[in-house]
C-alpha positions as CSV (number, residue, x, y, z in Angstrom):
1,X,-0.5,-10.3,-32.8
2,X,-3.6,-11.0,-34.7
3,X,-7.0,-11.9,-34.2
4,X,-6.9,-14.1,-37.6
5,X,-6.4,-17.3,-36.6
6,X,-3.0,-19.0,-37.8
7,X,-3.0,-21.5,-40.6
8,X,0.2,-23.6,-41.9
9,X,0.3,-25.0,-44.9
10,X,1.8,-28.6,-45.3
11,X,5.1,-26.6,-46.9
12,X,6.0,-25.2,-43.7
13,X,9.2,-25.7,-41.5
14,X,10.6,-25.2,-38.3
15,X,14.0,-23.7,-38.4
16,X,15.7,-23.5,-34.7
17,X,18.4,-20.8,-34.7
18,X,21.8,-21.2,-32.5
19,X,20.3,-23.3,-29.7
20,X,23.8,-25.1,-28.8
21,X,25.2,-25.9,-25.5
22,X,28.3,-23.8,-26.1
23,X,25.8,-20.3,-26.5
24,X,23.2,-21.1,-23.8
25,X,25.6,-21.4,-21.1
26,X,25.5,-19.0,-18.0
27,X,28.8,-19.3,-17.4
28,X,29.9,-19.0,-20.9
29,X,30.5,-15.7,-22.7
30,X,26.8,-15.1,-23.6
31,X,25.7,-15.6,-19.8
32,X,23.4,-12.6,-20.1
33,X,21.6,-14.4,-23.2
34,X,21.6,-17.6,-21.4
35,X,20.1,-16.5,-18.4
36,X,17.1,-14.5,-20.7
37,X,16.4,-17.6,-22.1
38,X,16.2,-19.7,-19.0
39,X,13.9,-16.8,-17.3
40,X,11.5,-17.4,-20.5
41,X,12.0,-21.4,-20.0
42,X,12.7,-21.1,-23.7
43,X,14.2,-24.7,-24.7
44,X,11.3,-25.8,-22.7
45,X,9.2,-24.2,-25.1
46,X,11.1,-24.4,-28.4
47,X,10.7,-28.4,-27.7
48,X,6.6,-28.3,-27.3
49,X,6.9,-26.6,-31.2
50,X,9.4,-29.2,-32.3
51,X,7.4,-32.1,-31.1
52,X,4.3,-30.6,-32.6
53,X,6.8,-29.8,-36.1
54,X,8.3,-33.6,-36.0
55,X,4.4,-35.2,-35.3
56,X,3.1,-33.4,-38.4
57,X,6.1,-34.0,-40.2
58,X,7.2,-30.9,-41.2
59,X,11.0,-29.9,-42.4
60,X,13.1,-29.2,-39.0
61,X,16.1,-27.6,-39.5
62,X,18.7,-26.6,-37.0
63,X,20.9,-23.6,-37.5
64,X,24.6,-23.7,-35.8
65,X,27.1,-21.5,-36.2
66,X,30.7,-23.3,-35.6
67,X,34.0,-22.9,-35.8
68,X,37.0,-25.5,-37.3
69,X,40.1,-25.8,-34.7
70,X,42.2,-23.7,-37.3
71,X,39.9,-21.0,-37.5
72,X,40.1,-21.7,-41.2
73,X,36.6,-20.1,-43.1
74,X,36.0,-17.9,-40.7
75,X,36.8,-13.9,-40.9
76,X,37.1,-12.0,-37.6
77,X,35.5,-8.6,-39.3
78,X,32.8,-7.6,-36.7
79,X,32.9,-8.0,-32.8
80,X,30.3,-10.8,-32.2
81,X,32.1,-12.4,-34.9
82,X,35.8,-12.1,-33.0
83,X,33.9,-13.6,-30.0
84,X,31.1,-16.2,-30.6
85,X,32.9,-19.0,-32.7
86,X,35.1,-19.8,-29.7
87,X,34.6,-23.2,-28.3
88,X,32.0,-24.0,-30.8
89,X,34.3,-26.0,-32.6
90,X,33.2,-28.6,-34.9
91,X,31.6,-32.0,-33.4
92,X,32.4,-30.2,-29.8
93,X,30.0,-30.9,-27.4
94,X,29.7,-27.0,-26.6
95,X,28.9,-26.9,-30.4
96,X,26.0,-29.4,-30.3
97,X,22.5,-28.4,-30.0
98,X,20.9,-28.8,-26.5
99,X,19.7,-32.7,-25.0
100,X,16.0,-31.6,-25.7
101,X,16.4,-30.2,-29.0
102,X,18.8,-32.5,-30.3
103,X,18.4,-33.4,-33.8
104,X,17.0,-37.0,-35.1
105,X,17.9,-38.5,-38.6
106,X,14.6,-36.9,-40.1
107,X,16.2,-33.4,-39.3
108,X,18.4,-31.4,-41.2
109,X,21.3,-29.8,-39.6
110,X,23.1,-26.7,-41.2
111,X,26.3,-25.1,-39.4
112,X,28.0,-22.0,-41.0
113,X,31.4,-21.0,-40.9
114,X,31.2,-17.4,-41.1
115,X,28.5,-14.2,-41.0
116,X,25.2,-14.0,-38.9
117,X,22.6,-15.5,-40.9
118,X,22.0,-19.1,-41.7
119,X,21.2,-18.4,-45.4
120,X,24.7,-17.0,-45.8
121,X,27.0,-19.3,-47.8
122,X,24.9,-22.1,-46.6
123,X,22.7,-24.6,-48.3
124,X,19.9,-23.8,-46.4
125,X,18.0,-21.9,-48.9
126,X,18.6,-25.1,-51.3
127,X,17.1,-27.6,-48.6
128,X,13.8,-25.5,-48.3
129,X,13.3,-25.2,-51.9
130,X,14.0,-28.9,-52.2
131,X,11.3,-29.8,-49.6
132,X,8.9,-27.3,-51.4
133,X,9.0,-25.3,-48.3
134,X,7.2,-21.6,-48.5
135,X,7.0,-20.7,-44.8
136,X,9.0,-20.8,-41.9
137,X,9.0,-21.1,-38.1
138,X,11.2,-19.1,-36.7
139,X,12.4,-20.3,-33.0
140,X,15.7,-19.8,-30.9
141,X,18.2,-17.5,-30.6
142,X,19.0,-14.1,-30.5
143,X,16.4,-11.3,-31.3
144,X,19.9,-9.0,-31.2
145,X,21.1,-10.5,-34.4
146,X,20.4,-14.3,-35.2
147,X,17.2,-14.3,-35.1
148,X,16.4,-10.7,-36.9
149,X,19.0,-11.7,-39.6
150,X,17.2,-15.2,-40.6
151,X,14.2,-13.4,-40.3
152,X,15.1,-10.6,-42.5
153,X,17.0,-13.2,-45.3
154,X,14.1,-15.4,-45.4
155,X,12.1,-12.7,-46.7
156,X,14.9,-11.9,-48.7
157,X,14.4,-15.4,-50.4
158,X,10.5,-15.5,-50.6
159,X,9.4,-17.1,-47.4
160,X,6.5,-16.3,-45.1
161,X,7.5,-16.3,-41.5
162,X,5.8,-16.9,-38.6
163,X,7.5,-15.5,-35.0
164,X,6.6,-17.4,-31.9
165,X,8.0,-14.7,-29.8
166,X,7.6,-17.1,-26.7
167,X,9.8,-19.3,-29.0
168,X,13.1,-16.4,-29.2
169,X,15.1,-14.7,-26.7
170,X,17.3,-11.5,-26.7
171,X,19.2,-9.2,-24.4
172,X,17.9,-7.2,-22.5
173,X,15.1,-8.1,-22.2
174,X,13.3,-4.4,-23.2
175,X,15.5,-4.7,-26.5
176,X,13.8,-8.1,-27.1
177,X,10.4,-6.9,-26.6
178,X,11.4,-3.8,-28.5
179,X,12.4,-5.2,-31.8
180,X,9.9,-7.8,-31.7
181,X,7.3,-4.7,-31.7
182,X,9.1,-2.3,-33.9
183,X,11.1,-4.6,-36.5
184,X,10.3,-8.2,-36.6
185,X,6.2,-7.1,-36.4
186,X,6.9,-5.6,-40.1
187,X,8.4,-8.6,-41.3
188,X,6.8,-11.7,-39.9
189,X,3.8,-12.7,-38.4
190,X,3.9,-12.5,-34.5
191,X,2.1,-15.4,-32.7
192,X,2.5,-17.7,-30.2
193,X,4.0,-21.9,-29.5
194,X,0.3,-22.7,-28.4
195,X,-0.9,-20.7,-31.8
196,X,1.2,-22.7,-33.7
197,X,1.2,-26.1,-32.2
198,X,-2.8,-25.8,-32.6
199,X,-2.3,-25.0,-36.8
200,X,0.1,-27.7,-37.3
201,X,-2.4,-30.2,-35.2
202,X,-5.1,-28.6,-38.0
């Protein structure tokens, strides 16, 4: 963290990683994940910086990762990947985004196929450019991988980004905090919901 106080210019946006029914369920195969996220009341949270995102119009995007019924698009070359995409299947409900965070017609909505990042194959990187976006929000999940690779492939493409770390969840819990302080402090800047719900109020 900082003591300079946050400031977001009008080209910033919110981008929610992975917050679907399917990946937050404690009974589903990312229980652990889903339980880290309820113990931070995180969905809870990453709704206070929607609101605030949505009130002073900024660019909302959600990030999904999905799966058709035939598999078709997606290559099984890396364990998360043989695992995650099931039951995420296309216009599922356990492939929707969560009630709170569901998306509104202002909203964009991006779902990949295949990889870890939501730049990759995607046209997320043309929907920010088109909105004149410069710097991201980062909110959702996981620290493990979602999370770190958006972080790291907006960078890639010449965003700023801001980390409400109240705002992402990983497993365990010490890996979360870890990488937040070793990693993602390197690459973003590290703040709070409360931080940035005040700057995009200002």
């Amino acid at each position: 963290m900082t003591d300079r106080p946050l400031e977001l210019p009008a080209t910033t946006a919110l981008l929610i990683m992975e917050c679907q029914k399917g990946v937050l369920d404690a009974s589903g195969k990312f229980a652990a994940l889903a339980e880290r996220a309820a113990e931070k009341n995180l969905i809870v949270t990453i709704a206070r910086v929607l609101d605030a995102s949505r009130m002073a119009r900024r660019t909302v995007v959600h990030c999904l990762a999905v799966a058709r019924p035939d598999g078709g698009g997606k290559v099984a070359n890396a364990p998360l990947l043989r695992m995650s995409r099931e039951g995420l299947v296309l216009g599922s409900e356990r492939a929707a985004v969560v009630d709170r965070l569901a998306p509104v017609a202002e909203d964009f909505v991006v779902a990949r196929l295949h990889g870890v990042s939501p730049f990759h194959g995607t046209e997320l990187d043309s929907i920010l450019r088109s909105r004149g976006v410069t710097t991201i929000v980062a909110a959702g999940v996981s620290v493990n991988v979602g999370i770190t690779g958006l972080v790291i492939e907006a960078v890639n493409h010449g965003y700023e980004v801001v980390l409400p770390t109240d705002a992402v969840a990983g497993v365990p819990a010490e890996y979360e905090s870890l990488q937040i302080k070793s990693a993602l402090r390197m690459l973003a800047r590290l703040t709070t919901v409360d931080e940035v719900c005040v700057a995009l109020r200002g």
